[in-house]
C-alpha positions in Angstrom: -159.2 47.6 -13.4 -157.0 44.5 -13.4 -158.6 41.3 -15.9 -158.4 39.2 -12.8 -160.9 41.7 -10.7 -162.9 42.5 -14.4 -163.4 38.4 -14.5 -164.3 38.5 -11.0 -166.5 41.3 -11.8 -168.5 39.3 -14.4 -171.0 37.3 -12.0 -171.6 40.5 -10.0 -173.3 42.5 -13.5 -174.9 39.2 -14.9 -176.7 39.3 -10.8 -177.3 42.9 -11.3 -178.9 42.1 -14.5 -181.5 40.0 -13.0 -182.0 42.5 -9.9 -182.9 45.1 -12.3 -185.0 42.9 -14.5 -186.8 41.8 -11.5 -187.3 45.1 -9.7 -187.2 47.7 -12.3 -188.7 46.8 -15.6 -189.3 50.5 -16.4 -185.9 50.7 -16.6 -185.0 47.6 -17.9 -186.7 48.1 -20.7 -185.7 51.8 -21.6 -181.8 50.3 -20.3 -182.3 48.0 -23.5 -181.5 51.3 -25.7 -177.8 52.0 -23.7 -174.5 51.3 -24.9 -173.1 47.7 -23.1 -170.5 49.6 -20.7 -173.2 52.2 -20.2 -175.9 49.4 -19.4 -174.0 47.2 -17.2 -172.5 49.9 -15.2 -176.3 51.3 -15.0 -177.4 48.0 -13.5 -174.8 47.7 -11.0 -175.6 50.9 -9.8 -179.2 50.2 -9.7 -178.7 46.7 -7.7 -176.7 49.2 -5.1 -179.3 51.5 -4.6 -181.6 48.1 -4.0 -179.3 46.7 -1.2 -179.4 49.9 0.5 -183.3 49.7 0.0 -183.4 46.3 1.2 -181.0 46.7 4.0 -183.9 49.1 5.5 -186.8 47.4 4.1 -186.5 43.4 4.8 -184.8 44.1 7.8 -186.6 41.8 11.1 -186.4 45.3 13.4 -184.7 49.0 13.2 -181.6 48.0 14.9 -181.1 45.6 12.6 -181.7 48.0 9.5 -179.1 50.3 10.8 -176.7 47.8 11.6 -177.1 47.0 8.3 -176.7 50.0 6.9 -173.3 50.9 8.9 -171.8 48.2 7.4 -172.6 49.2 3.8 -171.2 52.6 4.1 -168.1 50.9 6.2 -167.6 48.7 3.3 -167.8 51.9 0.6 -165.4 53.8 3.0 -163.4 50.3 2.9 -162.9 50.1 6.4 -164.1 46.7 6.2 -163.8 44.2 3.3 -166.6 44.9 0.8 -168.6 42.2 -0.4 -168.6 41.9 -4.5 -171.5 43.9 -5.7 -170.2 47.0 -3.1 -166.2 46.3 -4.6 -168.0 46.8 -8.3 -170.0 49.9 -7.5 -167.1 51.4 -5.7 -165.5 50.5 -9.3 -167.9 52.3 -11.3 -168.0 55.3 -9.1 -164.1 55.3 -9.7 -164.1 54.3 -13.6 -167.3 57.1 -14.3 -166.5 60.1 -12.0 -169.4 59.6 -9.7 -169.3 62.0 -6.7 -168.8 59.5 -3.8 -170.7 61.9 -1.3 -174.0 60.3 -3.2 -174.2 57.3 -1.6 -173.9 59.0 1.4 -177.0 60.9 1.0 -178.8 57.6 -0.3 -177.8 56.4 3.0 -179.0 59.4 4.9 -182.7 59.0 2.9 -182.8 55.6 3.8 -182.2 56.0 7.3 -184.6 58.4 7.9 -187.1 55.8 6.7 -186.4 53.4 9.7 -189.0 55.3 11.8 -192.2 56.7 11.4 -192.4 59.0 8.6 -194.0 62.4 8.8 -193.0 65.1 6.5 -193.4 69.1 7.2 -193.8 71.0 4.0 -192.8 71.2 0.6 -189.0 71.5 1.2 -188.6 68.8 3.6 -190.4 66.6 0.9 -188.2 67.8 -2.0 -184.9 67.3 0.3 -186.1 63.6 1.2 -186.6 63.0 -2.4 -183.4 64.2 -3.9 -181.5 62.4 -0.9 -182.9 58.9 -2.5 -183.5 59.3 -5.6 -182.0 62.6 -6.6 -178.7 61.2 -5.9 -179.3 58.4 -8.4 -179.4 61.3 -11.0 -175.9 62.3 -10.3 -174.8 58.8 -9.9 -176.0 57.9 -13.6 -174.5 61.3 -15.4 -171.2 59.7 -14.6 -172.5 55.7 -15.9 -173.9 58.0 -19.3 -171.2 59.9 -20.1 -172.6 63.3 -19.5 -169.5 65.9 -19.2 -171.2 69.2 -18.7 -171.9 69.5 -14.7 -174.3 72.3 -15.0 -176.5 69.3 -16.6 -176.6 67.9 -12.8 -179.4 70.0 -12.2 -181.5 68.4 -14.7 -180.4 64.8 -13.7 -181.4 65.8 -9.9 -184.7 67.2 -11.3 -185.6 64.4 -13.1 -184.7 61.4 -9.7 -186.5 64.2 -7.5 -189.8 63.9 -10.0 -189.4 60.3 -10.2 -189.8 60.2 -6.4 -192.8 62.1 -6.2 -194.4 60.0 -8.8 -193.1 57.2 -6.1 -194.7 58.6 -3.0 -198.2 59.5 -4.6 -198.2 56.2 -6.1 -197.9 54.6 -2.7 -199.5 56.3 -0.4 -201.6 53.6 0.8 -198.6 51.1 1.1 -196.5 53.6 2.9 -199.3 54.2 5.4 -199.6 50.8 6.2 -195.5 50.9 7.3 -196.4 53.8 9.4 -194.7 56.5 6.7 -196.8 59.9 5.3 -194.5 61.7 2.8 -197.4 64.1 2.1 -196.3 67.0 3.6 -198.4 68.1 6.6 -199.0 72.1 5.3 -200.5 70.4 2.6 -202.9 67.9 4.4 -203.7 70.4 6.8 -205.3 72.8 4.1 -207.7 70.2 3.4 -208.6 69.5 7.0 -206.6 66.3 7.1 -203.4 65.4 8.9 -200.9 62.4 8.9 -202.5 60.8 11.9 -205.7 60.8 9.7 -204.1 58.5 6.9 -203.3 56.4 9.3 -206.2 55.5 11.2 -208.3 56.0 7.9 -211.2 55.6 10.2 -214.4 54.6 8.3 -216.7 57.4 9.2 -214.2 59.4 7.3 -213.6 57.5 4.3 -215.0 59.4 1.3 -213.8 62.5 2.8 -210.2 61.4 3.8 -209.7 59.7 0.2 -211.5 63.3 -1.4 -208.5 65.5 0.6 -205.9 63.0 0.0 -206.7 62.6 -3.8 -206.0 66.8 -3.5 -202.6 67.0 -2.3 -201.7 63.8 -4.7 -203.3 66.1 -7.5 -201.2 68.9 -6.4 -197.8 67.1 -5.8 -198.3 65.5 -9.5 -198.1 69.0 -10.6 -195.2 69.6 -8.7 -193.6 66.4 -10.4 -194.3 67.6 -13.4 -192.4 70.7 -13.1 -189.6 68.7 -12.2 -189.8 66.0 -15.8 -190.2 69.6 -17.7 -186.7 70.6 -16.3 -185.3 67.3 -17.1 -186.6 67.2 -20.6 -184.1 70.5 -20.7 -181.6 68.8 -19.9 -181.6 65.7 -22.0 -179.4 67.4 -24.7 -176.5 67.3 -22.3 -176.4 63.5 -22.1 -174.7 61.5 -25.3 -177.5 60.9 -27.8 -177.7 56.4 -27.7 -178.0 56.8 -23.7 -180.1 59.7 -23.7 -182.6 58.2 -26.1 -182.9 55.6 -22.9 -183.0 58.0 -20.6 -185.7 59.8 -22.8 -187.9 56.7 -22.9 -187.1 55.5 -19.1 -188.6 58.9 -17.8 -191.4 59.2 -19.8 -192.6 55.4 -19.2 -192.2 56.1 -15.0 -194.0 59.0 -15.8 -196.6 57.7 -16.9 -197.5 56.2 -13.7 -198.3 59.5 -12.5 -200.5 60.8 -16.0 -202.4 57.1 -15.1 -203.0 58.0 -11.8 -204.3 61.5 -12.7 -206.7 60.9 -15.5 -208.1 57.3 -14.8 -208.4 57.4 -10.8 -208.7 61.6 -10.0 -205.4 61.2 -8.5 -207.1 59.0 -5.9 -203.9 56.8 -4.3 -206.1 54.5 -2.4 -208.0 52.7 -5.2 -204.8 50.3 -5.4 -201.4 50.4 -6.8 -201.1 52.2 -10.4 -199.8 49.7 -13.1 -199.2 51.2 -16.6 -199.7 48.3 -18.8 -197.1 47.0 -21.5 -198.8 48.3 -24.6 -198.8 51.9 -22.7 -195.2 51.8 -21.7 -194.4 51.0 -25.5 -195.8 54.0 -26.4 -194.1 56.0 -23.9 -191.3 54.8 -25.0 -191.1 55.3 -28.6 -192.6 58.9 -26.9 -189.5 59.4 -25.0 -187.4 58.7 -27.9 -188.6 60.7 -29.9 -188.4 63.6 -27.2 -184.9 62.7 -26.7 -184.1 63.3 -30.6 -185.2 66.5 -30.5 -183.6 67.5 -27.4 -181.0 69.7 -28.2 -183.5 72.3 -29.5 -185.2 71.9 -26.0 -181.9 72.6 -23.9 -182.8 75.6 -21.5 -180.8 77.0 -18.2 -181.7 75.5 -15.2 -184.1 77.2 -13.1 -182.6 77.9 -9.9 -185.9 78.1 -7.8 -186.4 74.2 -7.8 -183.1 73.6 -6.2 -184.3 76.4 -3.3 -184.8 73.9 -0.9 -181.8 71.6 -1.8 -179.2 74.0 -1.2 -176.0 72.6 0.4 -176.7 69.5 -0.8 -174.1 67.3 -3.2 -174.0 68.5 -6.8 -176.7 71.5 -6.4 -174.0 74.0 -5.7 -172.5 73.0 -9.2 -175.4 72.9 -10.6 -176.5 76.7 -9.2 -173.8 78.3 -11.2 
C-alpha cells in the first residue's frame, strides 16, 4: 500500500471505529484486547459487513436493496470506482489473504433476506447462517493472523453459532419484517408453522410462545455445539488476538445462556440484553479459556459442516 492511499486510508478506520463502537459493542470491547493492525483491520471489516447489512435493511423498497447491493459487489469486482470504505476492505482482503469469494456469499445471505423469509429445516438454516455470518469467520482468520486452514472450520463454526444466537434472539423482530429463520420441520413438531408467528393471533398466545420457546430451546443447543467446536479451535489463532476472540465469543454467547435460564428460551418476552457487569465476566471467562486453548485443540468434526458442503473454505476445512 502506497503512504498516499495508507493517509487516505486513515479517515476510513477512524469511521469504522465508531461504526463498530456504535453497532457492535460485544466486539468492541473484546477488539480492545487485539494487536493495532489486527484491530483496525477487524473494524474495517466489520463496518463492511454493516454496509452490506444496511444496503438491505434501510433500504425505502427491495428494488432499491438490490440495486444497492449490485453496486457493492461491482465496486469489490472494481468494475466501478469503489467508494473508500469498499477501496480499504478490498485492501485488507489483499494485505490478510482473505478469500474474496466471502463477500460473495455475504452478499448471497443478504439477498435472500429482501423477501419474506421462511426456512425449511435444519440445513437450509445452517447454510443461511454460515453465508452471513460464517463468512465473517473466514474473513477474520486472515485480519488475526491464523495460518493453519484446517482452523477455518472452527472460525465458520464459531460465525455459524453466533448466528443462531442472532436469530433466537430476534425472533419477534424478524417476524415483524415478515422473516421466520426457525426452520419449519422444527415448528411443525410442535404444531406451529411460520404463518403462525406471524399472525400470532391472540387466542393462541400462550401456546404459540410455549412451541416457539421449544424450537429456540432446541436451536440454543445446536449453537452450542457449534461455540464447543470453536473453543477447539482457538489454539490455532495467535495468542494476543485469540485472547479477544476468546472473550468476544463468550460475551455474544452469553446472550443465548441469558435467554435460556432467565426467560425459558421464550424469544417474545423482548430483546435479550446481557448487562455490562455480565459481559465483564464473560470476558475475563473467555480469556481465560483462550489461555488454555492449546490443550483444548481437537480435529474438526466433519458432521457440522454436512450441510455446508461446497461452500467457500469448508472444502479446506474437510481435509
Amino acid at each position: 500500500m502506497s503512504t498516499a492511499e495508507l493517509t487516505a486510508s486513515v479517515p476510513v478506520v477512524a469511521e469504522s471505529h465508531q461504526v463498530l463502537e456504535k453497532y457492535g459493542t460485544s466486539f468492541a470491547l473484546a477488539g480492545r484486547l487485539l494487536p493495532r493492525a489486527s484491530r483496525d483491520d477487524a473494524a474495517v471489516v466489520y463496518a463492511f459487513c454493516r454496509l452490506v447489512d444496511d444496503a438491505a435493511d434501510e433500504a425505502p423498497s427491495i428494488a432499491a436493496a438490490e440495486i444497492a447491493l449490485d453496486r457493492i459487489d461491482a465496486e469489490l469486482s472494481g468494475a466501478v470506482s469503489a467508494r473508500p470504505l469498499i477501496r480499504a476492505y478490498r485492501e485488507v482482503c489483499l494485505r490478510r489473504e482473505i478469500p474474496v469469494e466471502a463477500a460473495a456469499e455475504l452478499l448471497a445471505g443478504v439477498r435472500s433476506d429482501l423477501r419474506p423469509v421462511r426456512v425449511a429445516d435444519d440445513a437450509e438454516l445452517l447454510r443461511y447462517a454460515y453465508r452471513v455470518a460464517g463468512t465473517v469467520g473466514l474473513m477474520m482468520c486472515g485480519v488475526l493472523g491464523v495460518r493453519d486452514r484446517r482452523a477455518w472450520a472452527q472460525a465458520i463454526d464459531l460465525g455459524v453459532a453466533m448466528q443462531l444466537t442472532n436469530i433466537c434472539r430476534d425472533v419477534a423482530e424478524d417476524a415483524g419484517r415478515g422473516r421466520v429463520y426457525l426452520p419449519e420441520s422444527r415448528l411443525r413438531a410442535h404444531g406451529l408453522s411460520s404463518d403462525a408467528l406471524l399472525a400470532l393471533d391472540a387466542g393462541q398466545r400462550d401456546e404459540i410462545r410455549r412451541g416457539t420457546a421449544a424450537v429456540t430451546g432446541a436451536l440454543l443447543a445446536l449453537a452450542e455445539r457449534y461455540y464447543h467446536s470453536a473453543t477447539t479451535g482457538l489454539g490455532a489463532i495467535p495468542l494476543r488476538a485469540r485472547l479477544a476472540i476468546g472473550a468476544a465469543f463468550r460475551i455474544y454467547r452469553a446472550i443465548g445462556v441469558r435467554l435460556q435460564r432467565r426467560h425459558g428460551a421464550d424469544p417474545w418476552h423482548g430483546r435479550t440484553i446481557v448487562p455490562w457487569r455480565w459481559r465483564l465476566l464473560h470476558l475475563v471467562a473467555g480469556v481465560a479459556v483462550a489461555l488454555v486453548s492449546r490443550a483444548l485443540r481437537r480435529p474438526h468434526r466433519h458432521g457440522l459442516h454436512r450441510a455446508l458442503q461446497g461452500l467457500p473454505g469448508v472444502g479446506v476445512a474437510e481435509i
